[in-house]
C-alpha positions as CSV (number, residue, x, y, z in Angstrom):
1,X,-7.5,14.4,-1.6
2,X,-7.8,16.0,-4.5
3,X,-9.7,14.5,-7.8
4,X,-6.8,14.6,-10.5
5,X,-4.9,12.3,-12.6
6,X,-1.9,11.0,-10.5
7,X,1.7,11.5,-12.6
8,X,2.4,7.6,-12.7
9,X,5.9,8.5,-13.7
10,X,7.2,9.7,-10.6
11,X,6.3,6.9,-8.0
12,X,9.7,5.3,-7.9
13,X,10.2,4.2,-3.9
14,X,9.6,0.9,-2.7
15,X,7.5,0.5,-0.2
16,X,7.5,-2.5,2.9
17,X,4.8,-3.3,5.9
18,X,5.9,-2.5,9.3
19,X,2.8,-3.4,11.2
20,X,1.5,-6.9,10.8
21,X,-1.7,-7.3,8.8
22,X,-4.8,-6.5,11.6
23,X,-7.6,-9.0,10.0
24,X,-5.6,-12.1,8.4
25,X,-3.0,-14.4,9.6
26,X,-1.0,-14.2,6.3
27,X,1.9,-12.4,5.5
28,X,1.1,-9.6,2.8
29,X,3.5,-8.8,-0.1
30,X,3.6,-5.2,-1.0
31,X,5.5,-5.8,-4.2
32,X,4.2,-3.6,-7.1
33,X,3.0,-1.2,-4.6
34,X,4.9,1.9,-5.6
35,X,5.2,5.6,-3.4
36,X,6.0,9.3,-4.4
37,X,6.7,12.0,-1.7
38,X,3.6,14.2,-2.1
39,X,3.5,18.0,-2.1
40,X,4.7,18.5,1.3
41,X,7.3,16.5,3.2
42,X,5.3,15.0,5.9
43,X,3.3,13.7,3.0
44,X,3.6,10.3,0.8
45,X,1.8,9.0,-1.9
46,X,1.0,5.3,-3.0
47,X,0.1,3.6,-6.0
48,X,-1.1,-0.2,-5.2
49,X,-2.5,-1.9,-8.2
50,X,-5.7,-4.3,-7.3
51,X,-7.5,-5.2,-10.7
52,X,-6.5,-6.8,-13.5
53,X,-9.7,-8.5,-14.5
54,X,-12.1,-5.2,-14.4
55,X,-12.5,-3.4,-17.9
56,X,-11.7,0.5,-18.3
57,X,-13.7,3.4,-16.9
58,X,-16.2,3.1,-19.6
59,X,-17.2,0.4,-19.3
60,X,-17.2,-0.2,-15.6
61,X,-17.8,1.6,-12.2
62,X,-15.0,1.2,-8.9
63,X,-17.2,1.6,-5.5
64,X,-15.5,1.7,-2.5
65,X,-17.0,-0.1,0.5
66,X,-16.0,-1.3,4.3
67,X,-12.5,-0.8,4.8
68,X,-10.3,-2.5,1.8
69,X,-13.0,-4.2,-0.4
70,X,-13.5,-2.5,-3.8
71,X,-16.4,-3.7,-6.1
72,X,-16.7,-3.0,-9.8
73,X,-20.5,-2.8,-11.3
74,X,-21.1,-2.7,-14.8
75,X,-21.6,0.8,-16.0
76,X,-24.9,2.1,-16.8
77,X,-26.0,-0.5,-14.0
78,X,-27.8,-3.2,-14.5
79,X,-29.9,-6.0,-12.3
80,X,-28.6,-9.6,-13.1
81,X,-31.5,-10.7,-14.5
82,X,-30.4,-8.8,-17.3
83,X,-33.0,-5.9,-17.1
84,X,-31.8,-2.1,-17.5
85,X,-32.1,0.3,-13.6
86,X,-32.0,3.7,-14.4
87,X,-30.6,5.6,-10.9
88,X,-32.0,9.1,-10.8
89,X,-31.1,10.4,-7.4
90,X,-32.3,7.4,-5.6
91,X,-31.2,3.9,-5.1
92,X,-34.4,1.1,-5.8
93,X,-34.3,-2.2,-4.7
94,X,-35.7,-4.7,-7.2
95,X,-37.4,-7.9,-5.9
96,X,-35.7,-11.3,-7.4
97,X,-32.9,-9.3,-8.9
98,X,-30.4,-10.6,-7.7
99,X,-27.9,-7.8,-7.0
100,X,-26.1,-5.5,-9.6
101,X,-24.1,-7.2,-12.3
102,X,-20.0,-7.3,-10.8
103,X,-16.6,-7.1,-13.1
104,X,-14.5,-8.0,-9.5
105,X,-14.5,-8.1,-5.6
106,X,-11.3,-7.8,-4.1
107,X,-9.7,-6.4,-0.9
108,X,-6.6,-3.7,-0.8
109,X,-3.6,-5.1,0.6
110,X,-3.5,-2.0,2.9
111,X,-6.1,-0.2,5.1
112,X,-6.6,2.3,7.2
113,X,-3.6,2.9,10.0
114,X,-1.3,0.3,9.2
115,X,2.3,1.8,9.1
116,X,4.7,1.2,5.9
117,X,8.4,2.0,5.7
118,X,9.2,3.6,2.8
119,X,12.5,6.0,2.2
120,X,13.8,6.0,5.6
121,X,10.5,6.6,7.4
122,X,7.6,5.4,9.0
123,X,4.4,6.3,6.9
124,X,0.8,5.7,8.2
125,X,-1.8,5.0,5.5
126,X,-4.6,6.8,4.9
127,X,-7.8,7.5,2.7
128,X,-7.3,6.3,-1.0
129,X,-9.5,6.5,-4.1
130,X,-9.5,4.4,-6.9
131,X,-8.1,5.5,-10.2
132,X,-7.2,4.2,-13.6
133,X,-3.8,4.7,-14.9
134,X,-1.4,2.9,-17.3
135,X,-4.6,0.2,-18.6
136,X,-5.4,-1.0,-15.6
137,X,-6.6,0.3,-11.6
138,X,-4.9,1.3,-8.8
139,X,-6.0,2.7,-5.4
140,X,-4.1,5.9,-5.0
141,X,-3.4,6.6,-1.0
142,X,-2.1,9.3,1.1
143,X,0.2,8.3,3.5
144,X,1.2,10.7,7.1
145,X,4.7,10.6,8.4
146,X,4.5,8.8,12.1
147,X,7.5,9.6,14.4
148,X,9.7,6.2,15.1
């Protein structure tokens, strides 16, 4: 996937879970999650918005970790004690720090392999990225079409 800003304007389908959810019980609900065909026609795009609580780019750092869970660390990082890290190539572990100061935690309500409907077809999801669009994130997805 490419590194580029997403058009926002042209995601327009709606998009609905075929597959059950693989690691919860609950029944997800994919509303606001919003889909584009992508450049070729085997190919879908998705838009699902996960953050409202984590400040803009500038201010803040998306890192995306296991399967679904994004974390947002305060950009330049810092420990929680409130003492400046500098990262220069390597990653140093402070003793009594406490971790890196967090904006939000949360999980994507999609993953890896499930299968959507979307426009007629079946759609399995793919790798995503996070991006920033329209004052708030999203984690932009690539979806496959998956014969019925």
């Amino acid at each position: 996937m490419r590194n580029r800003r997403v058009p926002f304007n042209e995601f327009v389908l709606p998009v609905a879970r075929v597959t059950p959810p693989r690691y919860d019980s609950q029944r997800v609900d994919l509303g606001g999650v919003i889909a584009r065909r992508g450049e070729r026609p085997w190919l879908l795009e998705l838009l699902e918005p996960i953050s409202d609580r984590a400040p803009n780019p500038s201010i803040c750092g998306p890192w995306t970790c296991y399967l679904n869970t994004v974390i947002f660390y305060a950009r330049p990082y810092r420990l929680r004690g409130g003492r400046p890290v500098e990262l220069a190539g390597s990653f140093e572990w402070s003793a009594g720090g406490g971790g890196y100061v967090e904006f939000d935690n949360v999980e994507t309500r999609l993953s890896w392999d499930d299968v959507i409907a979307c426009d007629g077809d079946r759609w399995m999801v793919g790798a995503g990225q996070v991006v920033w669009q329209r004052r708030r994130w999203w984690m932009h997805r690539e979806c496959r079409r998956v014969q019925p």
